[in-house]
C-alpha positions as CSV (number, residue, x, y, z in Angstrom):
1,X,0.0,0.0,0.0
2,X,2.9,2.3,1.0
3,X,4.5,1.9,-2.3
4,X,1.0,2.3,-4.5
5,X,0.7,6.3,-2.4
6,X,4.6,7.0,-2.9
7,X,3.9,6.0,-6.3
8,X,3.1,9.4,-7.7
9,X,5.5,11.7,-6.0
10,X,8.3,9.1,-7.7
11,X,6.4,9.7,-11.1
12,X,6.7,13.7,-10.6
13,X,10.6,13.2,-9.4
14,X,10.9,11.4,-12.4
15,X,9.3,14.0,-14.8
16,X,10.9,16.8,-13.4
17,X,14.0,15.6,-13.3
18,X,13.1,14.8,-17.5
19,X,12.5,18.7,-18.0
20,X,15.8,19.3,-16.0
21,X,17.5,17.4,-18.3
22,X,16.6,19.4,-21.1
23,X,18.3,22.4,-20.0
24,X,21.6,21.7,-22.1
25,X,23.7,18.7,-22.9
26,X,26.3,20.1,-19.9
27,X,23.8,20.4,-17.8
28,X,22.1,16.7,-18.5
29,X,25.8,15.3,-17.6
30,X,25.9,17.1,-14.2
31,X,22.0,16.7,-13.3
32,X,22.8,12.8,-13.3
33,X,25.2,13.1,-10.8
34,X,23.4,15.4,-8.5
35,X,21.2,12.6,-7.5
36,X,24.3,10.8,-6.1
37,X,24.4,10.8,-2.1
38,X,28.2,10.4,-2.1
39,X,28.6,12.9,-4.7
40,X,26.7,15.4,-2.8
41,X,28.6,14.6,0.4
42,X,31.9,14.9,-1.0
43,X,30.6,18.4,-2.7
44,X,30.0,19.5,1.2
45,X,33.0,18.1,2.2
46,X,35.1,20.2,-0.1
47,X,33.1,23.3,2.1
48,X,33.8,21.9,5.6
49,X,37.5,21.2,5.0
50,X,38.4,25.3,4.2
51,X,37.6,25.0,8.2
52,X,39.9,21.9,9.2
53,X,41.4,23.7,12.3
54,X,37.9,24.0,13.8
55,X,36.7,20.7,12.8
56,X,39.9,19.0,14.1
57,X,39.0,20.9,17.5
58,X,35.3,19.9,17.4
59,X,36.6,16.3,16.9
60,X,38.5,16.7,20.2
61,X,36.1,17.7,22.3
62,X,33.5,14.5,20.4
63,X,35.6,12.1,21.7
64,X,36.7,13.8,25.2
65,X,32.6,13.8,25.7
66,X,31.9,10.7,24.2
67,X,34.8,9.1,26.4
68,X,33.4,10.8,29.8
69,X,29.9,9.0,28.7
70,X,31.2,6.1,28.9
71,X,33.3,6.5,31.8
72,X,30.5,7.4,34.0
73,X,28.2,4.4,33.5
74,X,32.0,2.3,34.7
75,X,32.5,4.7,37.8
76,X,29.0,3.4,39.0
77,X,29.5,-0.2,38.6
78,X,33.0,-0.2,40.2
79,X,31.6,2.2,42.9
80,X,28.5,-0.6,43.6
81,X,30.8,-3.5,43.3
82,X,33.6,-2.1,45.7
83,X,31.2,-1.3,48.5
84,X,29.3,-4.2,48.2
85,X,32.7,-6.1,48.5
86,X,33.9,-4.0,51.5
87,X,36.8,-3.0,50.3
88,X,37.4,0.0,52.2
89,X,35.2,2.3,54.0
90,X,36.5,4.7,51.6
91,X,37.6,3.2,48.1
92,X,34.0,3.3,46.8
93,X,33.7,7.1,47.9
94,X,36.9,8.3,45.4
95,X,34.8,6.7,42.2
96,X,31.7,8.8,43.4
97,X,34.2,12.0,43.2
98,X,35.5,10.8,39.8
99,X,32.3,10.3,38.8
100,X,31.4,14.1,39.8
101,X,34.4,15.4,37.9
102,X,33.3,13.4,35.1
103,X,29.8,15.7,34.9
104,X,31.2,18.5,35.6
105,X,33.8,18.1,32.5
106,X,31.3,16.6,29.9
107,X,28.6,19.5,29.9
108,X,31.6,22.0,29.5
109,X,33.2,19.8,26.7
110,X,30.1,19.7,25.1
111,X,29.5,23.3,25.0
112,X,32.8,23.8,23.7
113,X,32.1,21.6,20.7
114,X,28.9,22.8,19.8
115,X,29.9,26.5,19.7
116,X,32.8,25.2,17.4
117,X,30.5,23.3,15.2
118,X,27.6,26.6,14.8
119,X,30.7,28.8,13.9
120,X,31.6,25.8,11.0
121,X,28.2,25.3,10.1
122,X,27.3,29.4,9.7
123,X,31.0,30.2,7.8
124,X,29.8,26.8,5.2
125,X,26.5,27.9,4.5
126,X,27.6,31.5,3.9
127,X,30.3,30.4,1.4
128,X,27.6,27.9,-0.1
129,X,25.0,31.0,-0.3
130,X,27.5,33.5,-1.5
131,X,28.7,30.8,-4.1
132,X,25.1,30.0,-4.7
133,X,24.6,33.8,-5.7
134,X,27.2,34.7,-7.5
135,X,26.6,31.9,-10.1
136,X,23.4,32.8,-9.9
137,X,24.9,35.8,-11.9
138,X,27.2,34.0,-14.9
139,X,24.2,32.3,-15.7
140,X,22.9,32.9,-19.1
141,X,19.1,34.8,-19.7
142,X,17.6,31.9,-20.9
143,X,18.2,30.0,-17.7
144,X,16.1,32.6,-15.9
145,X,13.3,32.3,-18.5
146,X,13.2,28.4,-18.1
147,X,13.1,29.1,-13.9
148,X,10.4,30.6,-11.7
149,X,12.0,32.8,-9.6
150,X,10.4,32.0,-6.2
151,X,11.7,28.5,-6.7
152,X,15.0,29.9,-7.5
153,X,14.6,31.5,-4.2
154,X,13.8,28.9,-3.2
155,X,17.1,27.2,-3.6
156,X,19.0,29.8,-2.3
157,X,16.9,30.1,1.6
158,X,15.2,27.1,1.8
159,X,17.6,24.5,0.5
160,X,20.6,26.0,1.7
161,X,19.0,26.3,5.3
162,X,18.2,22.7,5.7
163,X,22.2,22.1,4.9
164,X,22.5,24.3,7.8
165,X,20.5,22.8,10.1
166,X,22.1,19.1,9.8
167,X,25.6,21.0,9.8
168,X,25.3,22.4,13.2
169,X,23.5,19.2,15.3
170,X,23.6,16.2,13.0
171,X,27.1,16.0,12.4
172,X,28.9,16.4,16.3
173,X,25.5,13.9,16.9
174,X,26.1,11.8,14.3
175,X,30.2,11.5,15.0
176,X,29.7,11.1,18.9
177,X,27.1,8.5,18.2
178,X,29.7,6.4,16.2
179,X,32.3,6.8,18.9
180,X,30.0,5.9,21.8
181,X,29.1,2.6,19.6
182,X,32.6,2.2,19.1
183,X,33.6,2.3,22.7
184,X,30.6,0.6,24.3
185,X,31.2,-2.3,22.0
186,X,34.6,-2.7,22.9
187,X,33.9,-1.8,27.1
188,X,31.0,-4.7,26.9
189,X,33.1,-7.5,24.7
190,X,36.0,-6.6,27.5
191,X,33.1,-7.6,30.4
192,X,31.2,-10.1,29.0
193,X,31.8,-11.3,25.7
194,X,28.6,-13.7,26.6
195,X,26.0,-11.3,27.5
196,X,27.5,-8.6,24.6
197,X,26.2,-11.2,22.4
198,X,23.3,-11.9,23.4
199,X,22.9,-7.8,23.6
200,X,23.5,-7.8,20.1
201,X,20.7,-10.2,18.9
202,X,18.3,-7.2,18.4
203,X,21.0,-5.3,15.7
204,X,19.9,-7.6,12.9
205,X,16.6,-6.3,13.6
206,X,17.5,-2.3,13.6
207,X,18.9,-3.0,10.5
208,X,16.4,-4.7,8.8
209,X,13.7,-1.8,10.2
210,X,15.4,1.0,8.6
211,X,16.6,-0.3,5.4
212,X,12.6,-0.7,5.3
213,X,12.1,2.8,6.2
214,X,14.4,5.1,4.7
215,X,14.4,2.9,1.4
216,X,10.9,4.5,1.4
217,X,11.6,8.0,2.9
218,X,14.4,9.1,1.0
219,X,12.3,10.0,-2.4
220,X,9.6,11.4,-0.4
221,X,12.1,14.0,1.3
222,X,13.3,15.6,-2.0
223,X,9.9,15.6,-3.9
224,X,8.8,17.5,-0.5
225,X,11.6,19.3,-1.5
226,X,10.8,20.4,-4.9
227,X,7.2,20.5,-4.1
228,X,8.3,23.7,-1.6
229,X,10.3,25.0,-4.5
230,X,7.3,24.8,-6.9
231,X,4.9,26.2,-4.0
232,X,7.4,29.5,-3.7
233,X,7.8,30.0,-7.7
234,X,3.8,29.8,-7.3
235,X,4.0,32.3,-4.2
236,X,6.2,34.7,-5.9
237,X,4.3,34.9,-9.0
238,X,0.7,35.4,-7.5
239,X,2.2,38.2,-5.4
240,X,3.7,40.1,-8.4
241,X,0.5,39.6,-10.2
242,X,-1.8,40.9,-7.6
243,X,-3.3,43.7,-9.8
244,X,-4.6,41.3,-12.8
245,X,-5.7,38.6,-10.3
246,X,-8.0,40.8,-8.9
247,X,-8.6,43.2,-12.6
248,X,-10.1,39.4,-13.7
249,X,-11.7,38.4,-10.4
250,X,-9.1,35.1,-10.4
251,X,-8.9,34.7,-6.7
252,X,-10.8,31.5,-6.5
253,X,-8.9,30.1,-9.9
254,X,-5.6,30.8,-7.9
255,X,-6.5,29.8,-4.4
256,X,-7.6,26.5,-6.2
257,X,-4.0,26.2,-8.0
258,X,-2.7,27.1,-4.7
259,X,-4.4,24.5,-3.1
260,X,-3.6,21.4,-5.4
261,X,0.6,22.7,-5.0
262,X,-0.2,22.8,-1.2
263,X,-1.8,19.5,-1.2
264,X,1.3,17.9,-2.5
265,X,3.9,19.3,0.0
266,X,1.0,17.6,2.6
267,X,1.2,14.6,1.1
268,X,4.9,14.1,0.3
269,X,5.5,15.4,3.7
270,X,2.8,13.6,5.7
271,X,4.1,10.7,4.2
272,X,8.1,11.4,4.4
273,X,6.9,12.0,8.3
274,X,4.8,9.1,9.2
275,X,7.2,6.4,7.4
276,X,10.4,7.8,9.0
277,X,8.2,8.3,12.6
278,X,8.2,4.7,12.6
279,X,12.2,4.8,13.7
280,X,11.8,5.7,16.8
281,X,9.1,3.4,17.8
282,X,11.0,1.1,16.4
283,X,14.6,2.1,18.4
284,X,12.5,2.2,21.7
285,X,10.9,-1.3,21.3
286,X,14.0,-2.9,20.5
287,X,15.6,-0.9,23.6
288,X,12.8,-2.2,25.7
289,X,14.0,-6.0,24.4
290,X,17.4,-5.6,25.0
291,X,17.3,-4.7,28.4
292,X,15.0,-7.0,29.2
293,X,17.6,-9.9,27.5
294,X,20.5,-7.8,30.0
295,X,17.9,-7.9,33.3
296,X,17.0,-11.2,32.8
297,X,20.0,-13.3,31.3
298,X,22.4,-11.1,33.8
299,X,20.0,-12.0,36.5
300,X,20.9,-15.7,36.5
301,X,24.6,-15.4,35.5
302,X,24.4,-12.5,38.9
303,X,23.2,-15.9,40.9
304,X,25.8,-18.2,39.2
305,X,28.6,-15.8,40.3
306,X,29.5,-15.5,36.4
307,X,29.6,-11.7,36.5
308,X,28.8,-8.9,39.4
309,X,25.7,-6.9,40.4
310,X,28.4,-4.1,39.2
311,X,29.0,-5.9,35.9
312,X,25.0,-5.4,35.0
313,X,24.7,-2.1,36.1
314,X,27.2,-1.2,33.6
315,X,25.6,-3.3,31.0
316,X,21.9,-2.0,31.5
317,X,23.2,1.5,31.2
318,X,25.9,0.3,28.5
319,X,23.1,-1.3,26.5
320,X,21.4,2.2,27.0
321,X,24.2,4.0,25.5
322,X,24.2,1.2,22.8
323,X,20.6,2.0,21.5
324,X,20.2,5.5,22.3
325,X,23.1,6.2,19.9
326,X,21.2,4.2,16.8
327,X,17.9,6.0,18.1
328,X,19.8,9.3,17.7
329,X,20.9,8.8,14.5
330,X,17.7,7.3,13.1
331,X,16.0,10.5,14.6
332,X,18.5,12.6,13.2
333,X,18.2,10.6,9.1
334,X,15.4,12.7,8.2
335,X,17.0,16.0,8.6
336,X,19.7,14.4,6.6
337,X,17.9,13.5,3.9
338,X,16.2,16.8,3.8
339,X,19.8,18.7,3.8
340,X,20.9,16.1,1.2
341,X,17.8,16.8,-0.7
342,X,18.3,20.4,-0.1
343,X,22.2,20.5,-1.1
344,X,21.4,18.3,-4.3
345,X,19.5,21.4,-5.5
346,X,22.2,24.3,-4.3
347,X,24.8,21.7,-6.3
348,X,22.3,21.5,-9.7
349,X,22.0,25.6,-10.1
350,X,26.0,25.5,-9.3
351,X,26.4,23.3,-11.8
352,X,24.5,24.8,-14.4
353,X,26.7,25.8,-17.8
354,X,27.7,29.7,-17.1
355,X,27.2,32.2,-19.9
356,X,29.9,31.1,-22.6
357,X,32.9,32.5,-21.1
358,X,34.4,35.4,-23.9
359,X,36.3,33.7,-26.7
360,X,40.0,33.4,-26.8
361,X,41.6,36.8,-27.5
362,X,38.5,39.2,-26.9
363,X,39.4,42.6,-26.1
364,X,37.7,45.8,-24.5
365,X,36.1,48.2,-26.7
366,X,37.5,51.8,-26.9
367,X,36.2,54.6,-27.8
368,X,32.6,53.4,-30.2
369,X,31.1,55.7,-32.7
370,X,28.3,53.3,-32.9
371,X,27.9,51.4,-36.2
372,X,26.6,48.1,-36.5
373,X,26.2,46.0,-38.9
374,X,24.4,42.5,-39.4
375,X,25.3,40.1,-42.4
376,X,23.5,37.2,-43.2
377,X,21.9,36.7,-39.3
378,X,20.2,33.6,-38.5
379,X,19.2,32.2,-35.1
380,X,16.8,30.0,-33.5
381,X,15.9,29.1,-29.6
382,X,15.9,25.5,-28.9
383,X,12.2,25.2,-28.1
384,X,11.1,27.2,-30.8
385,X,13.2,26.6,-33.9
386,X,14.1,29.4,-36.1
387,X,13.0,32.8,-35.0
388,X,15.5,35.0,-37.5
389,X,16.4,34.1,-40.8
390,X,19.2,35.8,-43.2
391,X,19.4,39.5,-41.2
392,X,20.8,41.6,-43.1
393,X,21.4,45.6,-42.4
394,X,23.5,48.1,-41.2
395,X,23.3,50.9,-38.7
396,X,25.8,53.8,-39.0
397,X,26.9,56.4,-36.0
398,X,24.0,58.4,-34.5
399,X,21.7,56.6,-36.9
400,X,18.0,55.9,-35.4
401,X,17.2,52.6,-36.0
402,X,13.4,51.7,-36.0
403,X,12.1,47.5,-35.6
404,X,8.1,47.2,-36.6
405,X,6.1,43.8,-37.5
406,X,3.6,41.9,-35.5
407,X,4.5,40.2,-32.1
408,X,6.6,37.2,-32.1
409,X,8.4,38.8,-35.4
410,X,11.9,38.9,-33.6
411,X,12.3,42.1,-32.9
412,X,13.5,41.4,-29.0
413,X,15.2,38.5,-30.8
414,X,17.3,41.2,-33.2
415,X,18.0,43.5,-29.9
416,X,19.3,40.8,-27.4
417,X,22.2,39.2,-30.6
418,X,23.2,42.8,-30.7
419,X,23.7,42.8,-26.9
420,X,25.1,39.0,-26.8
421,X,22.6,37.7,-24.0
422,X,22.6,34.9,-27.3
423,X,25.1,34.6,-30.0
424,X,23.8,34.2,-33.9
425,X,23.4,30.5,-35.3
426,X,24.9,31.7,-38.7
427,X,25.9,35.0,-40.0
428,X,28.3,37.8,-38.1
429,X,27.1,41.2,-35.9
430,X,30.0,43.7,-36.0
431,X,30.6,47.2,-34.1
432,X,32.4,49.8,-35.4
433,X,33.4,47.2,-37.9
434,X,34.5,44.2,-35.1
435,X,33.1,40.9,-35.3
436,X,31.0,41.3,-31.5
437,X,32.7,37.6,-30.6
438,X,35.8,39.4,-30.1
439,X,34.8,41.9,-28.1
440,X,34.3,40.7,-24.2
441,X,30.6,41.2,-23.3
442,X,31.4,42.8,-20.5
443,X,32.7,45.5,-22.3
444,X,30.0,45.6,-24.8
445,X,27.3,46.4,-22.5
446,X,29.0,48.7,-20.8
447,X,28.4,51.1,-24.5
448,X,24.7,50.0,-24.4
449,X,21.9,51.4,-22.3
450,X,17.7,50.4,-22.3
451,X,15.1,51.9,-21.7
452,X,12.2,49.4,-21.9
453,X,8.7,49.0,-21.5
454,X,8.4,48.4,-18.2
455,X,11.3,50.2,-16.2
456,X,12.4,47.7,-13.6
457,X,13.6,49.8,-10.4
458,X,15.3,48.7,-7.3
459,X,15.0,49.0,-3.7
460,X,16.7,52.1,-2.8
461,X,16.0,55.7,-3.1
462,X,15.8,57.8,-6.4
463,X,19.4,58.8,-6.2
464,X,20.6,55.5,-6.2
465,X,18.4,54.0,-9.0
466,X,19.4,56.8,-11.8
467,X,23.2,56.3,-10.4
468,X,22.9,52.4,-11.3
469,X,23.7,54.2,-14.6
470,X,26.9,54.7,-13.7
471,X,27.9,53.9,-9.8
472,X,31.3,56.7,-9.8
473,X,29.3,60.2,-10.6
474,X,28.5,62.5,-8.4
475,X,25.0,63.8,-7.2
476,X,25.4,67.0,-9.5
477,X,25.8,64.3,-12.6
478,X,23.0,62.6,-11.2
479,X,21.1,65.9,-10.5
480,X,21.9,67.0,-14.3
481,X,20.4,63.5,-15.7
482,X,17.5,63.8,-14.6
483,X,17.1,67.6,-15.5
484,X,18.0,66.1,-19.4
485,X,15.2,63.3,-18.7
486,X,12.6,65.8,-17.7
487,X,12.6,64.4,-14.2
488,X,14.0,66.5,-12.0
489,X,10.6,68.5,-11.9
490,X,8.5,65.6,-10.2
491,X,11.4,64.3,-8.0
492,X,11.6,68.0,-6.4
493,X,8.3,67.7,-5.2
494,X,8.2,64.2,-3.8
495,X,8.5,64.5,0.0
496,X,12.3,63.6,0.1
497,X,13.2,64.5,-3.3
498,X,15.9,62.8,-4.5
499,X,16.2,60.7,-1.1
500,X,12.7,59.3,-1.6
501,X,13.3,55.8,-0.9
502,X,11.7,53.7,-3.8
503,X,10.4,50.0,-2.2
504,X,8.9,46.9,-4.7
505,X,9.6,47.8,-8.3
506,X,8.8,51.6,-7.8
507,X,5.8,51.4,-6.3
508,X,4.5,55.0,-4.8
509,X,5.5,56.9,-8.0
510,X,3.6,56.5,-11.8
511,X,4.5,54.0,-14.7
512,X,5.5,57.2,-16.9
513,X,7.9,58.7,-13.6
514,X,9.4,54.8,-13.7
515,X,10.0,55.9,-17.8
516,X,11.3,59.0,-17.0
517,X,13.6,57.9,-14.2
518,X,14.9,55.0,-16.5
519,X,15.9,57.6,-19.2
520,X,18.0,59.6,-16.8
521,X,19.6,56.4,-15.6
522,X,20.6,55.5,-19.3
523,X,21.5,59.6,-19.7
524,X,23.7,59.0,-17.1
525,X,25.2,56.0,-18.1
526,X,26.1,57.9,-21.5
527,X,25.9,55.3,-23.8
528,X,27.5,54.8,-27.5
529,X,24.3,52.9,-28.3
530,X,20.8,52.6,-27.1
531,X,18.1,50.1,-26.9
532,X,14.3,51.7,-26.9
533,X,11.5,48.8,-26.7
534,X,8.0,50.7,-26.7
535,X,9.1,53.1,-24.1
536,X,6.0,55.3,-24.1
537,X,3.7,52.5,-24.2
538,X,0.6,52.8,-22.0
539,X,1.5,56.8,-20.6
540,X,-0.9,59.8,-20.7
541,X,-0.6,62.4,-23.3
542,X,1.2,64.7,-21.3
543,X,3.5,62.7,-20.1
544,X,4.4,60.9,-23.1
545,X,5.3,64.4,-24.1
546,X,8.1,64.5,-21.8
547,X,9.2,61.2,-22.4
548,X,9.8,62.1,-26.1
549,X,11.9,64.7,-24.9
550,X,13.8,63.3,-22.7
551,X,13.9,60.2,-25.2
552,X,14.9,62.9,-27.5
553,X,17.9,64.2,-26.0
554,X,19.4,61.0,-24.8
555,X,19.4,59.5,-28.5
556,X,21.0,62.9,-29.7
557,X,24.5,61.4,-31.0
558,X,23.6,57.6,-30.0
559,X,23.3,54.6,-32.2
560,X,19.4,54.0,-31.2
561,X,17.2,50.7,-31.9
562,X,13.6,51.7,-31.1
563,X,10.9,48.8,-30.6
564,X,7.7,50.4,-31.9
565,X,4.3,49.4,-32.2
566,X,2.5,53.2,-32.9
567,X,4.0,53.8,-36.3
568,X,3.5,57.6,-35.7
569,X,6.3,57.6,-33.0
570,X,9.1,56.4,-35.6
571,X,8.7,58.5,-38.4
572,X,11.7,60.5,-37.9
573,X,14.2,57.4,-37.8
574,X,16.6,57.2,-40.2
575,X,15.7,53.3,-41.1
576,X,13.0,51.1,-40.6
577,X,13.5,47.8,-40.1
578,X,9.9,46.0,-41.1
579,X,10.2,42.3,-39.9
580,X,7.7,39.2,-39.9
581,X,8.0,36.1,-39.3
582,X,11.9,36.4,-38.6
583,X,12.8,38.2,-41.5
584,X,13.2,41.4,-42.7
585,X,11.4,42.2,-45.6
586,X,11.7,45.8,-46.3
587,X,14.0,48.4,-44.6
588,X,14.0,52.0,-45.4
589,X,12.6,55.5,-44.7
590,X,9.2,56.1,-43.2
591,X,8.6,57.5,-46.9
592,X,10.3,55.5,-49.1
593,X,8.6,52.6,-47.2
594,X,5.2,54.7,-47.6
595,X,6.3,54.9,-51.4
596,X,6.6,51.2,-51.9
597,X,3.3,50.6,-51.1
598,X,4.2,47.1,-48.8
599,X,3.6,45.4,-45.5
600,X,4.6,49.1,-43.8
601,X,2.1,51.0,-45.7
602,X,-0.6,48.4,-44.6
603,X,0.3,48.8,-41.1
604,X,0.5,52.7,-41.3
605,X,-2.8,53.4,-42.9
606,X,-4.3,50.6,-40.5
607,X,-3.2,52.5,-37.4
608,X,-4.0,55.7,-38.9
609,X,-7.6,54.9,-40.0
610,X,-7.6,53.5,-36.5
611,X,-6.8,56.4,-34.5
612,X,-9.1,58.6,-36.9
613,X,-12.3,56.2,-36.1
């Protein structure tokens, strides 16, 4: 029955790991291995041994409280047995000190070791996050178009504090559970080789119980784990789409999708819970037997004279120490399997292909006038097959460079080959006359600047989102931006001016304000070439007004490549570029495309006849 309701969550492990897969060939190679226990282990390891000084000292104090443990338990029995003998008024009184030394060392010892092992466990987890992030940052576009970000957040809080969690407890309580094994099975065998056998009968048992259980546990933990991933992406996007939830009265349509994601954390979770809850039961029962085999059997060998009334005192709190180390660690298995579930995922992003590293030789750009030039361009995204097909134009200094077709024509396609986020299938995209593979990308962007449709601002104040621009001027440069960009007016009269701190994508100010402050960050930035995608989309007259101005002056001198859908806004460039379907299949003047009497003409007098009606 067990296996018929773990069923499906192996069925979604298994599907989700397919659509992993088909990330990348690099990636399918590493995804395999992520799913590897030792693998995973080893990849924490390598974390853990930057900090060997620490861990050697957290070893020492393990075994110094793991060896006062089992001293105690011995102090008692030799105490018991020397009174009971007689031997000495005294004798038996000197164990009873030894044996208050002995807790009076271990609690200190311990405390020792476990502020050792938090200070380990917090400097790994910070190098794993900070690694975690910084990848997070080579990664290519299309990685973050494939990902929901909430369950990339996911991986990064989530994930990475499960690791945590194990690292500070399980690991001192896994290594002084093997120890006190280790020593009690070697203080029993030295006793009673007889009764440590007979001790022993229930192992085969505790073996037997949890091969059953975490055989069944283990794939329940990590699809718990990507269900919670899944559940965040979910989270994040519902909370970012607020406004059109509630514009279309969706809230029972998303409460209900919300449900069914919830549903299967419960389930994996109840699941991964009540089968690994069965370990402790289990532990206790067999606890429970074994003493029972140390009262009784040590009963009758006590009556024979084989051993002491000392000898199974020792043993009954031996055979404590015996189980209660297996009960520990079969406590502490499902936090394991949670952080190994949880580092599996930290290791997958790490491992995912970086944005190709800048080909042999590339160099920094100098000084760009701005030209650019596309010969024979052809690319296509994996999923989709070809999107642009023989490209062919060219773009000289200060030129204004207008894309119009339908949507889905490739004119975000055209922008982001000019920019490198992807490189061309066939054909070559020069600056200035140099094939853009030898330029470093880094240095490419750093002559390009957007301003796009929906101006994405961070947490910060005003001040600080125009200076993202450029992060060396000063605040008169940033000041003199935003008088270019026709913003300086409505930041004057906010409450703090330029020190009005901006919170969740620029909420408190208008869409057109977001436009106008993304102009002056781009004025700033003073770009050699410019990217405008429909930047006066959805803005009131007035304001569009001052966009265009703004728009105006920062395009003054600049290479720019406008993304237009009102053909009224572009009839000043100096070419149009009329695409559909992934090709281009007229470029020229707003009249001479007029003139030809072709697919621009049709869209011109459309839109005009529109706007007339």
């Amino acid at each position: 029955m067990l296996k018929q309701l773990a069923e499906p969550f192996r069925q979604e492990r298994s599907e989700a790991l397919k659509d992993t897969n088909q990330l990348g060939q690099g990636t399918r190679k590493k995804a395999v291995k992520a799913k590897n226990w030792s693998w995973t282990l080893r990849r924490i390891w390598d974390y853990l041994a930057k900090r060997k000084l620490k861990l050697i000292l957290v070893l020492v104090m393990v075994v110094l409280t793991s060896a006062l443990a089992l001293l105690g338990p011995y102090l008692i029995g030799t105490a018991v047995d020397t009174y009971l003998a007689g031997e000495g008024d005294r004798t038996w009184v000197y164990f009873l000190v030894a044996l208050g030394g002995v807790y009076l060392l271990h609690p200190l010892f311990a405390f020792l070791q476990n502020i050792w092992m938090i200070e380990v466990a917090q400097e790994t987890v910070y190098r794993m996050r900070h690694d975690l992030f910084e990848h997070l940052h080579r990664l290519p576009i299309p990685f973050f178009g494939k990902r929901q970000q909430g369950e990339i957040m996911s991986r990064l809080t989530n994930d990475i504090e499960n690791v945590s969690a194990t690292l500070n407890g399980s690991i001192i309580q896994i290594t002084s559970s093997i120890l006190t094994l280790a020593g009690v099975v070697i203080v029993m065998l030295t006793l009673s080789p007889l009764l440590t056998l007979l001790t022993f009968t229930v192992v085969p048992l505790m073996a037997l119980g949890m091969r059953w259980i975490t055989k069944r546990t283990g794939p329940l933990f990590k699809e718990r784990q990507r269900n919670l991933g899944e559940l965040n992406g979910y989270i994040e996007e519902t909370l970012s789409g607020q406004r059109i939830i509630k514009a279309f009265s969706q809230e029972e349509r998303v409460l209900t999708a919300f449900k069914e994601r919830n549903d299967r954390i419960r389930l994996s979770g109840f699941w991964a819970q009540t089968i690994s809850g069965f370990i402790p039961k289990l532990m206790n029962g067999l606890n429970n037997l074994s003493f029972a085999i140390i009262a009784g059997i040590g009963g009758i060998m006590a009556i024979s004279g084989s051993i002491s009334v000392g000898v199974i005192i020792i043993f009954a709190e031996y055979a404590r120490q015996f189980t209660r180390p297996l009960n520990d660690l079969a406590n502490q298995w499902n936090t394991i399997l949670s952080a190994i579930a949880g580092a599996e995922r930290v290791f997958e992003i790490m491992d995912e292909d970086p944005e190709v590293i800048d080909e042999a030789g590339a160099k920094k750009l100098g000084h760009v006038e701005g030209a650019v030039k596309f010969e024979h361009v052809s690319f296509g995204y994996e999923e989709k097959g070809a999107t642009l097909q023989d490209i062919s134009f060219e773009a000289k200094p200060g030129e204004m460079i207008a894309l119009v077709g339908p949507t889905g024509a490739g004119k975000t396609t055209l922008i982001q080959l000019i920019s490198r986020f992807y490189s061309p299938d066939q054909g070559t995209i020069t600056v200035d006359g140099q094939d853009v593979t030898t330029i470093q990308r880094k240095s490419l962007r750093s002559h390009m600047a957007f301003v796009l449709q929906d101006s994405f601002l961070f947490e910060g104040t005003i001040r600080e989102n125009i200076r993202y621009g450029r992060l060396d001027a000063s605040d008169e440069e940033v000041e003199e931006a935003a008088k270019m960009a026709n913003a300086h007016s409505f930041i004057t009269r906010l409450k703090n001016g330029y020190d009005q701190v901006l919170h969740a994508d620029g909420s408190g100010i208008s869409q057109g304000q977001k436009q106008l402050l993304a102009i002056a960050r781009a004025m700033l930035a003073n770009p050699a070439m410019l990217v405008l995608d429909e930047a006066t989309s959805s803005i009131d007259t007035v304001t569009e007004i001052k966009i265009q101005e703004g728009l105006q002056r920062l395009m003054q001198g600049r290479t720019s490549f406008v993304i237009a859908h009102r053909l009224n806004t572009i009839r000043q460039a100096d070419k149009i570029l009329v695409m559909q379907h992934g090709r281009l299949i007229e470029q020229g003047s707003h009249e001479e495309l007029l003139g030809a009497n072709g697919f621009y003409s049709e869209l011109y007098h459309a839109q005009l006849k529109k706007n007339v009606v």
